[in-house]
C-alpha positions in Angstrom: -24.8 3.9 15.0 -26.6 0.4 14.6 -25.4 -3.0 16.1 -27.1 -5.5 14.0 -27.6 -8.8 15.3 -27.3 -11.8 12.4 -31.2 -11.9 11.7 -32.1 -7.8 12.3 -34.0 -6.1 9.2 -32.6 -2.9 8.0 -33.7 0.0 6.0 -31.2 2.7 4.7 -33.3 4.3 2.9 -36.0 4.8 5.4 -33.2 7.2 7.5 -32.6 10.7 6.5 -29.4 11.3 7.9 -26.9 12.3 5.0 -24.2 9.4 6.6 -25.2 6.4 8.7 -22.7 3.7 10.0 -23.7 0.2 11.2 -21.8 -2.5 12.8 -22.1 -6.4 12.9 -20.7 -9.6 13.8 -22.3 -12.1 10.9 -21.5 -15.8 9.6 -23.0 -17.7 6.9 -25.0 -14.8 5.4 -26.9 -14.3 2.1 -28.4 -10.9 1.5 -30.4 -11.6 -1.9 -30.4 -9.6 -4.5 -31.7 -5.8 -3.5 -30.7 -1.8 -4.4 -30.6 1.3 -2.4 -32.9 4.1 -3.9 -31.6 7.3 -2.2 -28.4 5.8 -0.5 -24.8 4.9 -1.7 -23.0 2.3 -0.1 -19.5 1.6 1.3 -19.0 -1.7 2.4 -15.8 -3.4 4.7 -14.8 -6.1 6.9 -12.1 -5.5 8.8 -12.1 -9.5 9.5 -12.9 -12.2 7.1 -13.9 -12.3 3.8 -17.0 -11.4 1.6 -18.2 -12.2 -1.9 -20.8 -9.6 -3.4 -22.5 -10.2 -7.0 -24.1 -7.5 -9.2 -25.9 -8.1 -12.5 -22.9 -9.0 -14.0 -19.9 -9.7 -12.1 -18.8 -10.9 -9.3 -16.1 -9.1 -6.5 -14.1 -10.6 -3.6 -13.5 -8.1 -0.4 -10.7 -9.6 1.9 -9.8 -7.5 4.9 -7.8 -4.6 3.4 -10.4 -3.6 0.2 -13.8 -1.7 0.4 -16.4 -2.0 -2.2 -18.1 1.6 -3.2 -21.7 0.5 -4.0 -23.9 3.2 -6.0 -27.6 3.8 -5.4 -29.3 1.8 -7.2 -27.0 -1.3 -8.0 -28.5 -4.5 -7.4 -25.9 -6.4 -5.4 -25.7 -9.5 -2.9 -23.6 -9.9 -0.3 -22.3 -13.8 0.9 -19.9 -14.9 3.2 -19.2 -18.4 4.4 -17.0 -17.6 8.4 -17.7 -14.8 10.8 -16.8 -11.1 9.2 -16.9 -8.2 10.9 -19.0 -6.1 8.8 -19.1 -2.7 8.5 -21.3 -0.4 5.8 -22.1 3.1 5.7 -24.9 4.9 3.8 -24.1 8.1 2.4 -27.3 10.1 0.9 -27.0 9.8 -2.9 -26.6 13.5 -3.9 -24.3 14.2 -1.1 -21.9 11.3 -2.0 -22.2 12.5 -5.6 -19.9 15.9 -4.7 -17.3 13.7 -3.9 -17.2 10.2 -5.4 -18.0 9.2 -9.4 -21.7 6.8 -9.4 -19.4 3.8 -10.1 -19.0 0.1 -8.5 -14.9 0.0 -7.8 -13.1 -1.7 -5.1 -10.6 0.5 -3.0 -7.4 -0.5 -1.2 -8.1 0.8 2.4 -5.1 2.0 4.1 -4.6 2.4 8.4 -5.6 5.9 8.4 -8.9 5.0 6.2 -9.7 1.7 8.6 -9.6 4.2 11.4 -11.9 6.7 9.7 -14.5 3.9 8.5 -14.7 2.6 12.2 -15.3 6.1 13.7 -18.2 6.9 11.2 -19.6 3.4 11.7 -19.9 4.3 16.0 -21.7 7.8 15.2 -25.0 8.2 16.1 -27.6 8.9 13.4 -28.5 12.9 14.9 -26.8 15.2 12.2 -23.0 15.8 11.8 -21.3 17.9 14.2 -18.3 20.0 13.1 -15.7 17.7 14.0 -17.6 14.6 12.6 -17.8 17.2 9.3 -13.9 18.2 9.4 -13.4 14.1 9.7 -15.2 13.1 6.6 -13.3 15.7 4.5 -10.5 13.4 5.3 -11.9 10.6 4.8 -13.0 11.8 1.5 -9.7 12.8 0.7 -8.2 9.5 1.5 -11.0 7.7 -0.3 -10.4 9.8 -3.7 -6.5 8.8 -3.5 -7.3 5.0 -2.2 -5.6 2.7 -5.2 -8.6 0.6 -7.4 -8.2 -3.1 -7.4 -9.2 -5.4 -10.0 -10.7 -8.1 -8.0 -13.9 -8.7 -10.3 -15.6 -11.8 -12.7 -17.5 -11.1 -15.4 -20.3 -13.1 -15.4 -21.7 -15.1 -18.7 -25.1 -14.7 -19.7 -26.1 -17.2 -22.0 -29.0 -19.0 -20.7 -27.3 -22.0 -20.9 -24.5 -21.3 -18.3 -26.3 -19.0 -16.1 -28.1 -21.5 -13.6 -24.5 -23.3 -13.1 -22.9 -20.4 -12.6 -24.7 -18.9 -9.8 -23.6 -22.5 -8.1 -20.1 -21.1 -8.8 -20.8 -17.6 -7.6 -22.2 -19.2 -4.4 -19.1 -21.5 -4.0 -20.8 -24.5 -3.9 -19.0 -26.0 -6.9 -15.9 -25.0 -8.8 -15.8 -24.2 -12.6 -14.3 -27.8 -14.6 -12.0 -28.2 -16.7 -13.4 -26.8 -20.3 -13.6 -30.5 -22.1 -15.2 -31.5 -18.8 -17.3 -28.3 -19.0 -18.5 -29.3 -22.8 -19.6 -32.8 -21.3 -21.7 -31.2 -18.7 -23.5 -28.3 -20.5 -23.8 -30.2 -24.4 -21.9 -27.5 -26.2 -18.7 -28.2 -28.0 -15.5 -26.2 -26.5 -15.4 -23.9 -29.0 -19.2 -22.6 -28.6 -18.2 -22.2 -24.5 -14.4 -20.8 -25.6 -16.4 -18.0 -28.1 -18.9 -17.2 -25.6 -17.3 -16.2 -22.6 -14.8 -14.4 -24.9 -17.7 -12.5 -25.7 -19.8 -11.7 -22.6 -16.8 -12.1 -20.1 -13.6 -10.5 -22.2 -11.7 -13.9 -20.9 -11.0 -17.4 -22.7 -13.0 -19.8 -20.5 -9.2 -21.3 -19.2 -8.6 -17.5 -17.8 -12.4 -16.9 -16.7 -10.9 -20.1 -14.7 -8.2 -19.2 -13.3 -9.6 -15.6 -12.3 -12.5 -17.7 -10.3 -9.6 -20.1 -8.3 -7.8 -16.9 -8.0 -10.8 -15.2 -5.9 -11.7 -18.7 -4.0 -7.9 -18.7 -3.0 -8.2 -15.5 -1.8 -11.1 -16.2 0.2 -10.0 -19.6 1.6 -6.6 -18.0 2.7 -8.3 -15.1 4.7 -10.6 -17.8 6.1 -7.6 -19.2 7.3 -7.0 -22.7 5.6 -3.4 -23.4 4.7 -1.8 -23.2 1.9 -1.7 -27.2 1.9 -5.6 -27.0 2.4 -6.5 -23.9 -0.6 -4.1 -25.9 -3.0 -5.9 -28.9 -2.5 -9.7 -27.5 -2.6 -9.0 -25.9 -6.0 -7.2 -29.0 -7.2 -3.7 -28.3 -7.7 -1.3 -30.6 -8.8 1.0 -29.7 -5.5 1.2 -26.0 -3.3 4.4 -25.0 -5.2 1.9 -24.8 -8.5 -0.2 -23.1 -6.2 2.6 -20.4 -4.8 3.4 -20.2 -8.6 0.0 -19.2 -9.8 -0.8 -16.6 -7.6 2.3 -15.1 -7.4 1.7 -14.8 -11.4 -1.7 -13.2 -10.9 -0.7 -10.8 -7.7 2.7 -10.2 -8.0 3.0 -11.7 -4.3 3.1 -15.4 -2.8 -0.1 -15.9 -0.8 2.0 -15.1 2.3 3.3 -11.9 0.8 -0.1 -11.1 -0.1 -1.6 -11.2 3.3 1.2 -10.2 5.7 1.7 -7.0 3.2 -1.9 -6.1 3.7 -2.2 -6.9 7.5 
């Protein structure tokens, strides 16, 4: 096990052990772009909220998903508040016998919170039988764990990428598409044609999916539902209630008392 402190350096890939578990307290952090060469990774916070972004899309992790990071992938983690933060390492051709070499988010259940937080308190000296007879559950549990859609395509035409990494890192929301047009010098129906393209959304859906993950984030962060409809300028919280009870099936209430 490893308690990393907000600033430590670390190195998966320069341990041998087949499964390594580290802890950590963090807030405002940025890990840049970067891959694993012999490790896969599972990443989870039991508290707060992360954003990661790969070559092409972007994920939101509140407290009750995983991400299941390949070797490989070029990824970047952000968060904003303090997360507890948890990642294991499993060696790439170990993981392989048991989980397909693909980027998914996971539901994570009270029996596979448990099992993540024993793994993460190991110490890195070889598995003992009972830490062996453990991750055949957890394995278990992880193959039956529900996938969740809670990805963005990102665009990449040139012209859009530089604004959209300001989106990505939440330091400005996506306009209106007329407003959009003004800003970038392209008529609507250039913008409407390309994200169709490269992102499989209309630019009005890309939208919404984007407010949909911010609300997400800002309501695990803790802001009301006063204070999320107001950030991601909607005309009142009942339009707010409305909209993401279209997109989860849930009010924001629902959505985070069902997954507590």
């Amino acid at each position: 096990m490893a308690v990393l402190e907000q600033n430590d350096v670390f190195d998966a890939d320069s341990i041998p052990e087949k499964v390594v578990g580290i802890t950590s307290d963090m807030v405002m952090h940025d890990s840049g772009f970067h891959f694993h060469t012999t490790k896969s990774q599972l990443l989870y916070a039991p508290s707060g909220c992360m954003t990661v972004t790969t070559s092409d899309r972007q994920l939101v992790l509140p407290p009750f998903r995983l991400l299941w990071i390949p070797a490989h992938e070029v990824h970047r983690v952000n968060f904003r508040n303090i997360v507890a933060y948890r990642s294991i390492y499993f060696d790439e051709k170990y993981s392989q016998r048991y989980m397909n070499p693909d980027l998914k988010v996971l539901h994570v259940n009270a029996l596979l919170k448990e099992i993540i937080e024993r793994i993460c308190s190991w110490e890195w000296s070889g598995l003992r039988q009972d830490q062996t007879n453990l991750l055949k559950v957890f394995w278990d549990e992880l193959s039956k764990a529900p996938e969740e859609k809670l990805e963005l395509t990102m665009p990449k035409d040139t012209r859009f990428t530089k604004i959209a990494e300001e989106w990505t890192l939440r330091k400005s929301m996506p306009p209106m598409l007329k407003d959009f047009a003004e800003k970038t010098g392209a008529v609507e129906k250039t913008i409407s044609r390309i994200f169709k393209k490269e992102t499989g959304l209309s630019y009005q859906d890309w939208r919404q999916q984007w407010r949909l993950q911010r609300s997400i984030e800002l309501l695990v962060e803790g802001n009301s539902i006063g204070e999320v409809s107001y950030i991601l300028d909607f005309s009142s919280d009942s339009a707010f209630i409305e909209f993401f009870k279209k997109q989860t099936g849930s009010t924001p209430l629902q959505y985070l008392m069902k997954n507590e």
